[in-house]
C-alpha positions, -999 to 999 in steps of 0.1 A, spaced: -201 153 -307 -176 182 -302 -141 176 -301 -116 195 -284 -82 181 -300 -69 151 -318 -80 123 -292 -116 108 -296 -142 118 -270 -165 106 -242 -194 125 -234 -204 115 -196 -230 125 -172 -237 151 -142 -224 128 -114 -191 120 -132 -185 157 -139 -189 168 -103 -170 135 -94 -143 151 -119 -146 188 -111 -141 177 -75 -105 160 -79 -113 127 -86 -96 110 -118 -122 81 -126 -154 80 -149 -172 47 -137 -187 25 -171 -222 40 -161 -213 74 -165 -207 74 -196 -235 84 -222 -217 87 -253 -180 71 -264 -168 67 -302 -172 31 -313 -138 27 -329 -121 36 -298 -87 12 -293 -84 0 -257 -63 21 -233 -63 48 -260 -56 86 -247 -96 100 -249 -112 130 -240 -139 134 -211 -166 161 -218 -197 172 -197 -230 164 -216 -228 200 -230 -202 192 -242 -172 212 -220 -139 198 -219 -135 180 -186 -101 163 -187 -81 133 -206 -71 102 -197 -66 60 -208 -97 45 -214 -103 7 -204 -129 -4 -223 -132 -40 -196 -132 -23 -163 -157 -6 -144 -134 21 -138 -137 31 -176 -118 61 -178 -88 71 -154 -77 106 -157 -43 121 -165 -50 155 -167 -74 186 -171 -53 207 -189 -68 211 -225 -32 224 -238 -14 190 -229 -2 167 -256 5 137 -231 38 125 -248 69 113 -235 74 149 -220 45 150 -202 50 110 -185 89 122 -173 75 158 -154 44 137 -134 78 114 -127 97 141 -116 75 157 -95 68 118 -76 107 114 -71 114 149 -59 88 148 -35 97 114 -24 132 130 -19 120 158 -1 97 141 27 114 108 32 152 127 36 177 98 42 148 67 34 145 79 -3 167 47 -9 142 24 -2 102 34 -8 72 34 -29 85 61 -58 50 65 -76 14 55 -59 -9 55 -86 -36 84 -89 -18 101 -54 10 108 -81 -13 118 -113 -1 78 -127 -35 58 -120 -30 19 -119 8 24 -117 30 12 -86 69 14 -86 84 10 -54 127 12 -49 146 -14 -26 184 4 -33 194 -7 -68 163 -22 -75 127 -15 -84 98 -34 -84 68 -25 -104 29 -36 -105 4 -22 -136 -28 -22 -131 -43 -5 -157 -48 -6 -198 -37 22 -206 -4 24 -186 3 -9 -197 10 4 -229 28 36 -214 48 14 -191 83 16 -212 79 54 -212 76 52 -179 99 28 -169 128 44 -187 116 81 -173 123 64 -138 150 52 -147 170 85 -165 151 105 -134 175 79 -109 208 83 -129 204 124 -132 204 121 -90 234 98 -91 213 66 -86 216 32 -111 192 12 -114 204 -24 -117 170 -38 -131 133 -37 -129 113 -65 -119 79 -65 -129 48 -82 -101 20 -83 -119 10 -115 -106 -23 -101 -92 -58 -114 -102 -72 -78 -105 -56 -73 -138 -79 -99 -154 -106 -71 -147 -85 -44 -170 -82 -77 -202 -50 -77 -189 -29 -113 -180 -8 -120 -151 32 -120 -153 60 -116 -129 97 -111 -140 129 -90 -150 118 -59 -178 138 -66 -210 151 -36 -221 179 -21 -234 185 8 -200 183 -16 -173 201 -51 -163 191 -80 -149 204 -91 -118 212 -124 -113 194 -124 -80 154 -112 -71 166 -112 -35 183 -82 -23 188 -64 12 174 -35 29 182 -13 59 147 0 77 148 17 110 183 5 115 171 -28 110 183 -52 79 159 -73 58 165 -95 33 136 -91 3 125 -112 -23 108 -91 -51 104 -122 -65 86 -142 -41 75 -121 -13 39 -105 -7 30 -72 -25 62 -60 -41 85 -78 -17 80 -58 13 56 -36 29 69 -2 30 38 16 42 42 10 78 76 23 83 73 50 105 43 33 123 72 6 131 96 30 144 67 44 169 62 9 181 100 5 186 102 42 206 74 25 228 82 -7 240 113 -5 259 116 -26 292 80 -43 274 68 -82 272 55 -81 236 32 -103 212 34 -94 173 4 -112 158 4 -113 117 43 -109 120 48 -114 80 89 -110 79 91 -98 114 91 -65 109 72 -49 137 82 -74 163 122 -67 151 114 -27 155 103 -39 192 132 -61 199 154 -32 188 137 -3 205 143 -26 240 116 -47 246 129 -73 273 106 -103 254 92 -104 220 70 -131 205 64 -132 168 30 -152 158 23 -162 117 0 -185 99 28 -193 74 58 -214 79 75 -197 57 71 -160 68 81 -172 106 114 -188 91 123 -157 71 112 -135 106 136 -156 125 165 -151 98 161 -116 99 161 -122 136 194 -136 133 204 -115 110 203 -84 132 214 -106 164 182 -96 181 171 -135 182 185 -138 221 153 -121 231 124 -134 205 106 -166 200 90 -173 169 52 -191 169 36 -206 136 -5 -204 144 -35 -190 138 -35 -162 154 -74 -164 156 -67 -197 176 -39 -188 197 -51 -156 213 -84 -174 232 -56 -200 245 -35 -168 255 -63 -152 276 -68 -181 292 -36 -189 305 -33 -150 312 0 -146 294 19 -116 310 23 -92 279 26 -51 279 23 -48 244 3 -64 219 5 -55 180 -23 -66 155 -12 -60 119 -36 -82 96 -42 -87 63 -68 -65 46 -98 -86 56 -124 -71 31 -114 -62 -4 -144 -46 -14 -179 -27 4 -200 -65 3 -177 -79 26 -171 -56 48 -192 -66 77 -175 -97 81 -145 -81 81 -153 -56 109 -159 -90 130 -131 -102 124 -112 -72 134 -135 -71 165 -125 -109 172 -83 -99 175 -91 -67 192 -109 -76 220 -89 -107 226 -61 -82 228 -78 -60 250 -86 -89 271 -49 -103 271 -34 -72 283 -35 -59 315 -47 -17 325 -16 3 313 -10 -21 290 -9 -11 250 -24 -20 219 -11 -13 184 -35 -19 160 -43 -15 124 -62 -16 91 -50 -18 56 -83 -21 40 -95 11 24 -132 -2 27 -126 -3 66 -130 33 68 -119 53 99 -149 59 110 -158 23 111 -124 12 124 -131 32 151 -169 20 159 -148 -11 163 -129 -5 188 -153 13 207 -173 -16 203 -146 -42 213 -135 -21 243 -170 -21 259 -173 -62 253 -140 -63 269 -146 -46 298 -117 -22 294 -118 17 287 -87 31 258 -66 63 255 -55 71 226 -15 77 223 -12 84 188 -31 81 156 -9 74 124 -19 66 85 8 54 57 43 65 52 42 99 37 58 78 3 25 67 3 6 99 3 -34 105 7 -46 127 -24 -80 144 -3 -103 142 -37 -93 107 -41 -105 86 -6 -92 50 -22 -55 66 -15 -66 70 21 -67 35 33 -40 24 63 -58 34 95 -34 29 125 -42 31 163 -16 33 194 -41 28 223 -35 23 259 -55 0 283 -72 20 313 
């Protein structure tokens, strides 16, 4: 097999050099027709077409599905520490550039959108939380971590600590355990506290990196918050899937004369209502721990008087086999909410599920609309935060899909 430098080499078929050719930075486990057997896992390894042309290199996972994740297709590259701190750069300064005075708090480096596949590190002020989910950068992580870091401190920025969430099931499909806590090292502390406190939108959260879902917040939906809170002034609004409040606080704070905050979980309502309190926007919200697949048949029957209703749910499919019972269930809270509000009335609603694909999502609504009875005009169409950026040859980055709609 030719080689082309000092790493070891895969030699991998048609499909996965177009796939590669194209932009995208994964070589599926089928794809591959040839790989040296004493490859190490997560080892630096060469991709080359079954000719034998040099394709690109990246980490190799030798449990995963996803057997070989990209870095790079430049054949000059020696992918040391040099190499890790420029793809950091080039995530921070962008970050800096397109989120302006938010750069304090937002994801700093998405994975394969920033040329780091499996790699997450998001920044709430002085702290950062991180999630691996790959081999290879599991071994790379203290390069990375520290490139962060020094990358921080040269724009005037300490970091007081790292904490690490890789608490996530999907790691056992990389060989890889779970963990969740502080980074040991010698370049960052350790605060004494996983809960710190953030300013979004002009509103103030309190965040537990420790505790709370994903990395302790969701930052993708910022701006999509701040275009609910522009709309529903002098507005009667129901936030359904409120998590920590945040859209239904946006709403309270962009004037809405009522808002009503609906959750599953006990706990996320309590934590909505602190933040509530926090902010001293609790005179006009209620707080409601239900179902919201339970409450919103109840609410159509009593014909609550709402302008607004927001649907922000969980990713209900994870993966293409289940995706037909989640576009039901996306159906389900749609058309309830169509059937809840009254003509002129409007409908935020979303999808964080990459497998929901636009298209799809928008089937969906079509679909619901017609059951309903109703017909919808579309105010605005909206994706992720821009810290969150869509790479176009890689469609997994491309996954919030989020819908202002009016009732007419």
């Amino acid at each position: 097999m030719k080689q082309t430098r000092d790493f070891p080499a895969a030699r991998v078929s048609k499909k996965a050099e177009l796939s590669v050719k194209a932009g995208h930075p994964w070589i599926y486990d089928n794809e591959i027709i040839e790989t040296p057997a004493e490859c190490e896992n997560g080892c630096l390894i060469d991709a080359l077409s079954e000719k034998g042309a040099y394709l690109g290199t990246g980490f190799l996972s030798k449990n995963s599905k996803i057997r070989i994740r990209l870095l790079s297709s430049n054949a000059n590259e020696s992918f040391g520490p040099a190499f890790f701190r420029r793809r950091v750069k080039y995530a921070l300064d962008y970050r800096r550039t397109v989120m302006g005075d938010d750069f304090a708090c937002c994801r700093l480096i998405f994975g394969e959108a920033d040329g780091l596949p499996g790699l997450t590190v998001d920044r709430y002020g002085s702290l950062l939380v991180s999630q691996v989910l790959s081999y290879g950068m599991e071994l790379s992580r203290d390069t990375l971590y520290r490139a962060v870091a020094d990358e921080l401190a040269e724009g005037g920025v300490k970091v007081d600590g790292l904490y690490e969430r890789d608490d996530v099931a999907i790691r056992g499909l990389e060989g890889l355990d779970e963990r969740k806590g502080w980074y040991d090292c010698d370049y960052l502390g350790r605060p004494v506290s996983p809960v710190t406190e953030i300013t979004e939108n002009g509103v103030v959260y309190s965040v537990d990196v420790e505790n709370g879902q994903k990395t302790g917040f969701f930052l993708d939906q910022k701006y999509n918050r701040l275009a609910v809170a522009k709309l529903a002034k002098g507005m009667r609004v129901l936030d359904c899937f409120t998590h920590t409040g945040s859209f239904a606080l946006n709403a309270a704070k962009g004037g809405a004369t009522h808002v009503t905050a609906v959750d599953v979980s006990a706990s996320a309502v309590e934590m909505a209502r602190a933040n509530a309190v926090r902010n001293g926007l609790d005179g006009n919200m209620d707080f409601v721990c239900e179902d919201v697949f339970e409450l919103l048949p109840r609410l159509c029957e009593r014909r609550e008087p709402y302008d607004l209703v927001i649907l922000d749910p969980p990713a209900f499919t994870k993966s293409r086999k289940t995706v037909s019972g989640a576009e039901r269930g996306y159906k389900e809270i749609n058309f309830r909410a169509m059937k809840l509000l009254p003509r002129g009335g409007y409908l935020a609603t979303c999808s964080c599920s990459h497998f929901m694909e636009d298209q799809m999502f928008r089937k969906m609504l079509a679909s619901a609309a017609a059951d309903a009875g109703v017909g919808l005009r579309i105010v605005e169409t909206r994706r992720q935060s821009p810290d969150h950026p869509v790479l176009m040859s890689v469609p997994e980055t491309d996954y919030l899909k989020f819908y202002l709609l009016q009732i007419v």
